[in-house]
Residue, then its C-alpha position, 0 to 999 in steps of 0.5 A: x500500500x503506498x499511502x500513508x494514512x495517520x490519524x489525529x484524535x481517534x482512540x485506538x480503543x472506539x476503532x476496535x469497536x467496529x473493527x469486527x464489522x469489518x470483516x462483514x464489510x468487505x466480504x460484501x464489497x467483494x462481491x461489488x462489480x467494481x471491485x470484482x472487475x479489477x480483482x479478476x482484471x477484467x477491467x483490462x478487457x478493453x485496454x488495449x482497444x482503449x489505448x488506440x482510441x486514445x491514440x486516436x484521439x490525440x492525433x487528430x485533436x487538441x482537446x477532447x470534450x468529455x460530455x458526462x453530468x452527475x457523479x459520472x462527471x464528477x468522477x472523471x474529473x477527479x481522475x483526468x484533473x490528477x494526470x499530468x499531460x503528456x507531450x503529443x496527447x490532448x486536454x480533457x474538458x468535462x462538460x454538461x452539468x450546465x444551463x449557463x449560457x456563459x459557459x456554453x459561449x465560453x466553452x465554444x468560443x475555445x473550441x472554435x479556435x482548436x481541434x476537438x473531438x467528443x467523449x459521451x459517457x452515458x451510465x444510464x438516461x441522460x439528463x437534460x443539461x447532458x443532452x443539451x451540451x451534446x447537442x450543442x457540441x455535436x452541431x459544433x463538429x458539424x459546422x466545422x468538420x462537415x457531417x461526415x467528418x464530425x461522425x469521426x470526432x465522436x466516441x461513445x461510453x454508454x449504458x442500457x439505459x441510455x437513449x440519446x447517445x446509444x441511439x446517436x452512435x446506432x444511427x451514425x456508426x461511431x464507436x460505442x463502449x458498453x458501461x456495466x449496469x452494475x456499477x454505480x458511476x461514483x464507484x467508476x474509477x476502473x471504469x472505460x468511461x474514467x480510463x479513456x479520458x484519462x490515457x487521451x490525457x496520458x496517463x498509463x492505463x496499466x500502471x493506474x490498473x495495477x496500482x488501483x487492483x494492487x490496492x484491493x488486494x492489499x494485506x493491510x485491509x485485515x490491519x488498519x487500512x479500514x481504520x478511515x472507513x471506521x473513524x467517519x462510521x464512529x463520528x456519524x455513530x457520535x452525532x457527527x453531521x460533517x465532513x471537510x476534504x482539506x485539499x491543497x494541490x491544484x490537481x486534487x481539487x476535482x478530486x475533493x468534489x468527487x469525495x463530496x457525492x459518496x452516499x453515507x448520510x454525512x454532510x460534505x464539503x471540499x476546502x482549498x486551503x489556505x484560501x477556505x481556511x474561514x470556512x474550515x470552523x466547527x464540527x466536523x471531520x477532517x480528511x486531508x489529502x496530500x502529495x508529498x513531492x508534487x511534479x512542481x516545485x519553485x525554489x523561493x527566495x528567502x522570506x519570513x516562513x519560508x521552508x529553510x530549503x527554499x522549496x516550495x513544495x516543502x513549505x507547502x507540505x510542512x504548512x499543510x501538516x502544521x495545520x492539520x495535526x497541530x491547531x488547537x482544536x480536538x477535531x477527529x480526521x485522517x491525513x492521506x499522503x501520497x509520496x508522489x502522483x503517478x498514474x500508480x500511486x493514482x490507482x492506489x488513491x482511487x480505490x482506497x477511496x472507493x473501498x474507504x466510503x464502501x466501508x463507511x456505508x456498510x458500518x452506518x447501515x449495518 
């Protein structure tokens, strides 16, 4: 496992409590699709197919629009905003959550002026605001590629229950990925619908799957890595009503989003510090997220504060660090570190994530 998970306030003692559950707990999540599909590795059916697609992709476009709303938005924002893009692939843009007439001319105004292609990621019926944006941006191909070009600037993820993008791809013969029904889009990570955007961005498909299965099948579940699972279930079991993602580093702040949408009855809020600071005030349980050797760093000049190594990568790390363990208040949380974001390490957060909020879930109902 290649997170490091410390917590702040939480007696070893309440842990125990419900560390029994545990075993209960998991031997339900084995039997969930997702956690199925990367242990029997049947999530790397498409991989090579997919990795073509991408390849594709990128050599005809700039910037690939992936047309998603809800948690399957949220979901492949969180993993595509973690990639760093790699030289000779596109961007990834995730849009169709909005009504806003300016971010549609905004959105448009940039894809004027670039080579695109689209994404439609269809788990189930899609929304109105999703089948305006496909609409809209499908017109788009259009007018600038001609009809018949535009059909070759399309892709397709969808499940049964989709009806415009299943019935779009049928009738325009552009490629169309099956989304398994049984996999609930927040819980997608290992999903075709997250893995294409995320190899257009670069990100390598196999490392990210087996540092995502390599995850699952850590020793550490029947140890303490189901010790943040069981601390959010005690402050819930406690009369606790909120959750706080303490997020630092640009490339994760999608990622606290996508935290905030898991169903486990407790309120959620994503921070980024230190601009939200103000709002991180009263109860609630704090989860942090850190990259210790972010791909970035900027040495500094001296100045009162400052890390005495001059990084800027460090005085953020020792800041964040500061700010977590050693304020004054006696609030409960956990502080998930990543040495750095790979796309294995990204697997590894991924799943560690899904199977924390799978446990969390079972322990509140159960």
């Amino acid at each position: 496992m290649n997170l490091n998970v410390e917590k702040k306030n939480i007696e070893k003692e309440k842990l125990d409590s419900l560390r029994g559950k545990c075993s209960d707990a998991l031997d339900a999540l084995w039997s969930s699709a997702w956690l199925r599909n990367s242990i029997n590795k049947l999530d790397r059916s498409h991989l090579e197919s997919l990795q073509m697609t991408a390849e594709q992709i990128c050599s005809q476009s700039e910037v690939a629009v992936v047309i998603a709303a809800g948690d399957m938005a949220r979901t492949i924002e969180a993993c595509t905003s973690a990639v760093t893009q790699r030289e000779a692939c596109a961007d990834v843009l995730v849009f169709g959550d909005s009504f806003s007439p300016a971010e549609y001319a905004e959105l448009m105004t940039e894809l004027e002026k670039k080579d695109f292609v689209l994404i439609s990621v269809a788990p189930g019926l899609e929304t109105v605001s999703m089948r305006g944006a496909f609409m809209c941006l499908k017109s788009l191909l259009v007018t600038k590629y001609g009809a018949e070009k535009a059909t070759e600037r399309i892709f397709a993820i969808a499940g049964k229950k989709s009806k415009l993008i299943a019935e779009d791809a049928a009738e325009n013969d552009y490629p169309l990925i099956s989304y398994p029904e049984d996999v609930p889009a927040i819980y997608g990570a290992n999903t075709a619908a997250v893995l294409l955007p995320m190899a257009v961005k670069g990100a390598d498909l196999l490392e990210y799957l087996d540092g995502f299965r390599d995850m699952l099948a850590s020793p550490q579940w029947d140890i303490d890595a189901t010790d943040y699972g069981i601390a959010r279930a005690l402050y819930k079991n406690a009369g606790g009503t909120k959750e706080h993602f303490w997020i630092w580093q640009s490339q994760l702040a999608h990622f606290g989003r996508w935290e905030e949408n898991f169903a486990d009855g407790i309120e959620k809020r994503s921070l980024n510090l230190p601009a939200d600071d103000k709002a991180n005030c009263g109860d609630a349980f704090d989860t942090q997220i850190i990259i210790e050797e972010d791909q970035e760093d900027i040495m500094m000049p001296y100045f009162e504060g400052c890390n005495e190594d001059g990084s800027l990568n460090l005085l953020l790390t020792d800041t964040a660090r500061k700010c977590f363990f050693e304020n004054n208040e006696e609030k409960t949380g956990v502080q998930i570190s990543v040495e750095r974001l790979d796309s294995y390490n990204l697997g590894q957060l991924t799943a560690f994530v899904q199977l924390s909020n799978g446990i969390t879930e079972f322990l509140l109902n159960n």
